[in-house]
N, C-alpha and C positions, 0 to 999 in steps of 0.2 A: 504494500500500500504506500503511496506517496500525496506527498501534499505541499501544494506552493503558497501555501498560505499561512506559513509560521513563518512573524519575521525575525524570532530570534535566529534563524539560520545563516549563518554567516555565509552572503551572497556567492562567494567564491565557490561555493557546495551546494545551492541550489539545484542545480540540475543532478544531482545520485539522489540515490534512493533514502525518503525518508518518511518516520510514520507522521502520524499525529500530536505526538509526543515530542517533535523535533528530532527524534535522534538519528543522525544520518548513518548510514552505512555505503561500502563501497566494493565493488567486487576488486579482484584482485589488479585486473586490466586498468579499471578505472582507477585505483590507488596508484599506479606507476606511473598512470598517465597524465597526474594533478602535476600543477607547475607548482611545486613549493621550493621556497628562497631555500638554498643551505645554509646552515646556521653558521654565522660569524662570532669573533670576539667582540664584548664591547673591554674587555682587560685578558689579553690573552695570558697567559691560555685556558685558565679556569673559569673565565667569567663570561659564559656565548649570552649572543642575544637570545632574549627567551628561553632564561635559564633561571632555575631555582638554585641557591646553594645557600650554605650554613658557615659560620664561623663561631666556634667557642672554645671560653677557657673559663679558669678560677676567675673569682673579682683580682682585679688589680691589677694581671696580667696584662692587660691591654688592648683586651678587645675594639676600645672604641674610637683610639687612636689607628689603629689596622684600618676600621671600618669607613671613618673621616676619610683617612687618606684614599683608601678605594674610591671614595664616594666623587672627595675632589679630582682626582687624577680623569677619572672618567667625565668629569665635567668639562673639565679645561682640554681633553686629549694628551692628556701628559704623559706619566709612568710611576709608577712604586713596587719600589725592591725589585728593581728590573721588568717588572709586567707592562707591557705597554696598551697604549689606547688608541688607535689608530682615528677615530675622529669624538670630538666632542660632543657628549650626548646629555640631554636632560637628565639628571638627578633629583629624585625627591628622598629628604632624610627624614625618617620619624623617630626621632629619641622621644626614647617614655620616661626619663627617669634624671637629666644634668641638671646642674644651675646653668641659669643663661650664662651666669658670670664664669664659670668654667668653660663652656661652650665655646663662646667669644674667644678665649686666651687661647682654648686648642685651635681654634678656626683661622685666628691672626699668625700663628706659630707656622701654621702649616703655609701661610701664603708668605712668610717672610723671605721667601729666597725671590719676590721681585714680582710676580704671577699677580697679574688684575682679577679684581674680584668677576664673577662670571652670576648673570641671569638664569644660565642652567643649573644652578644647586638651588636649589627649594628647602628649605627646612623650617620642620614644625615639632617645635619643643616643649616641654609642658608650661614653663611658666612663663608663657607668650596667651595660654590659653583662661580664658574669663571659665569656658567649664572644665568636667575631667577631660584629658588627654582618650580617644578614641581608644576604642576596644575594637582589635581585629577579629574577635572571635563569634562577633556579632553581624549581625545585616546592618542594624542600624551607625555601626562604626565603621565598618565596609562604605557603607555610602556617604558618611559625613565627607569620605576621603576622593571621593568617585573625582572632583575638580580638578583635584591635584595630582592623582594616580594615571589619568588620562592623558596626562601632557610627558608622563614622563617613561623615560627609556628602563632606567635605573629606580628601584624600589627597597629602600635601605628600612629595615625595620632593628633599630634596635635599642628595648630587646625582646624578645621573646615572651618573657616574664609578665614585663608589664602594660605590652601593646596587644598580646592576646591570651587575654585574662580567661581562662580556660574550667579554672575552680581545680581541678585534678588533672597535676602535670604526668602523669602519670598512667591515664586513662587515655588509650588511644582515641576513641570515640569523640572526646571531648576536643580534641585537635582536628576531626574532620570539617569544621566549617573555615581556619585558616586552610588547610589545603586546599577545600573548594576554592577559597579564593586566589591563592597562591595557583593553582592550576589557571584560573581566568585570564590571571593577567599573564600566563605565559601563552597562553593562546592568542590573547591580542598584541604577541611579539613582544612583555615588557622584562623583565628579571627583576627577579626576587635576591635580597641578600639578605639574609636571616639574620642578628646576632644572639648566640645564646647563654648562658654559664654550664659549666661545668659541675658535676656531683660531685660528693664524697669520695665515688669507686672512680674520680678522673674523666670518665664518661658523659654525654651532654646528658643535661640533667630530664628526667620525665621519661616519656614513653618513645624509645626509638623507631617508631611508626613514622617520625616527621621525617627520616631520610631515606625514604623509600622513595620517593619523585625527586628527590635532589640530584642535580648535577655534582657537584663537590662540596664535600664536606671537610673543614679546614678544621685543625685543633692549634690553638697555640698553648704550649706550653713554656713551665719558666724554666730556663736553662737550670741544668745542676748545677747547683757548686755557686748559685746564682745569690744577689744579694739587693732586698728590697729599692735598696739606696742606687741601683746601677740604671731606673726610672723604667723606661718601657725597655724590655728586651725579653725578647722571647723564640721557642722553636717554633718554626711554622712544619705543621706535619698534614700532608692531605691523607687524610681516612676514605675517603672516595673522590673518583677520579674520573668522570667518564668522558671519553674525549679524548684523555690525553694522557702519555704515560712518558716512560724513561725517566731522563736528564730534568724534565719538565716537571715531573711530579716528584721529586728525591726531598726530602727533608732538607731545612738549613736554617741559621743562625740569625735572627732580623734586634739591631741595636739604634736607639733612638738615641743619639745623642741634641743637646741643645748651650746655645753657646749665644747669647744678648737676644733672646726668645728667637732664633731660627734655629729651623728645626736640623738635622743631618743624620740621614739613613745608612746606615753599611750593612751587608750581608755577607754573609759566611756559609760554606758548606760546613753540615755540622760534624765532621771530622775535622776536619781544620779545627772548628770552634774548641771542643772536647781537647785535642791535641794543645789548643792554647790554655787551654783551664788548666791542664794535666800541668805543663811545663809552671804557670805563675803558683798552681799550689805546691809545687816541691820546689819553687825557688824558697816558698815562706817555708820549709822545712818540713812538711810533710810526708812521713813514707809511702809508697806503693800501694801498701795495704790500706792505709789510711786517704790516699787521695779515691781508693776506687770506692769506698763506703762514701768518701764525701761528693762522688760525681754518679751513682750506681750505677756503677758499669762493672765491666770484670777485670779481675788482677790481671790476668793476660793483656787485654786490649792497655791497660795503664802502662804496662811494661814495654811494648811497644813503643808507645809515644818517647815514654821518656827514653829509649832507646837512641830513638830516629834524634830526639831534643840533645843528647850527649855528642850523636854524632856531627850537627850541627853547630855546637859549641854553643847551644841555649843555656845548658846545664852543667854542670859540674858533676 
């Protein structure tokens, strides 16, 4: 049975087969025969257009600093930590949870290297808002957002926690209305970036039902051996990958330094990184055994580094 008279069907699939219900279907012919776009990066190479993906960690780690920088780079067409942006796209950011006045100082920090402010980053913060900050978990928070969502390429939610307020993080059930919607707007071409925190077992926290439609799933964690005061620095580790592998998806070492409020990024593969930890804790005197409990890794791999650190004359 078919019917041309539902306008929810997205014009391009009018003509296959659909019922009453809208739901279209395609035979196999017909499916190879659709002209659909190949999907591009809007940050290669984990971040395609019309893509869901996740980033989390502990509080503190620095999720939101990661996320900022994502949000901007993609605005401006820029790069971070080597991922590039091949053209400038609409951003919209939803933090559920900063002060403005922190907001502001990370926003000005990240643009101090010279970069005009840009009409393509949109952001909606809680204390800009006269009511509560929208609930994605809802229709009626879905659509408070519909003005803003429509214009935009890039769909920054974070975080998790507090923009889709679910009651039980835990219950997969109760997360099926953000993915209803998290699916929509990858259908109307937009990407989704999730942020979320991490549990106690290390794992994003609630019901891992949410990464079941994600493209990539990022963790950052905090370096071993790492120290509160060292500011944002952490592992970037992709837990899912789809799209992209090798050299591309390897773990490694992302350090924020800052210096008269601009900002400066370096990256490390995280061998390198390990192998530098290993060498600055046994310059402080630390033995083998004791640098491998303070970086959990194993005696062997520590013996190694300091090995290669002896023959390079790091060490003593």
């Amino acid at each position: 049975m078919t019917s041309s008279k539902n306008s929810d069907i997205d014009p391009r699939y009018q003509h296959l087969k659909h019922n009453l219900s809208g739901i279209v279907a395609a035979d196999l012919g017909e499916f190879l025969e659709l002209e659909i776009p190949p999907r591009t990066c809007l940050m290669s190479p984990w971040l395609p257009s019309g893509g869901l993906t996740q980033v989390y960690a502990y509080r503190g780690v620095g999720k939101t600093f990661f996320a900022l920088n994502v949000g901007y780079a993609v605005a401006t067409g820029g790069e971070y930590l080597g991922w590039k942006c091949p053209t400038p796209k609409h951003v919209l950011y939803i933090d559920g949870e900063m002060p403005a006045a922190d907001m502001q100082e990370r926003l000005r920090m990240i643009m101090s290297d010279g970069s005009i402010t840009t009409d393509n980053f949109i952001l909606i913060t809680p204390d800009l808002q006269n009511a509560v900050i929208p609930n994605l978990a809802t229709k009626e928070g879905q659509h408070s957002l519909t003005s803003y969502t429509d214009e935009a390429d890039l769909i920054i939610v974070d975080n998790i926690s507090t923009l889709c307020r679910t009651g039980k993080e835990n219950d997969s059930d109760q997360w099926t209305p953000v993915q209803r919607w998290a699916l929509n707007m990858r259908s109307e071409g937009r990407s989704v970036l999730f942020v979320h925190h991490a549990g106690k077992n290390g794992g994003q926290r609630g019901t891992s039902a949410r990464e079941d439609v994600l493209d990539t799933v990022i963790k950052l964690n905090p370096p071993k051996g790492g120290s509160p005061a060292e500011g944002a620095n952490f592992e970037v580790h992709f837990e899912k990958n789809r799209g992209f592998a090798g050299t591309d998806a390897q773990p490694f070492n992302a350090t924020l330094s800052t210096m008269n409020n601009k900002q400066t990024w370096s990256k490390q593969s995280l061998v390198d990184s390990t192998f530098s930890r290993c060498v600055t804790l046994a310059k402080d005197g630390l033995k083998g055994t004791e640098i491998a409990e303070e970086l959990g890794i194993h005696k062997g791999t520590v013996s190694k580094h300091l090995k290669n650190a002896r023959a390079e004359g790091l060490i003593m």
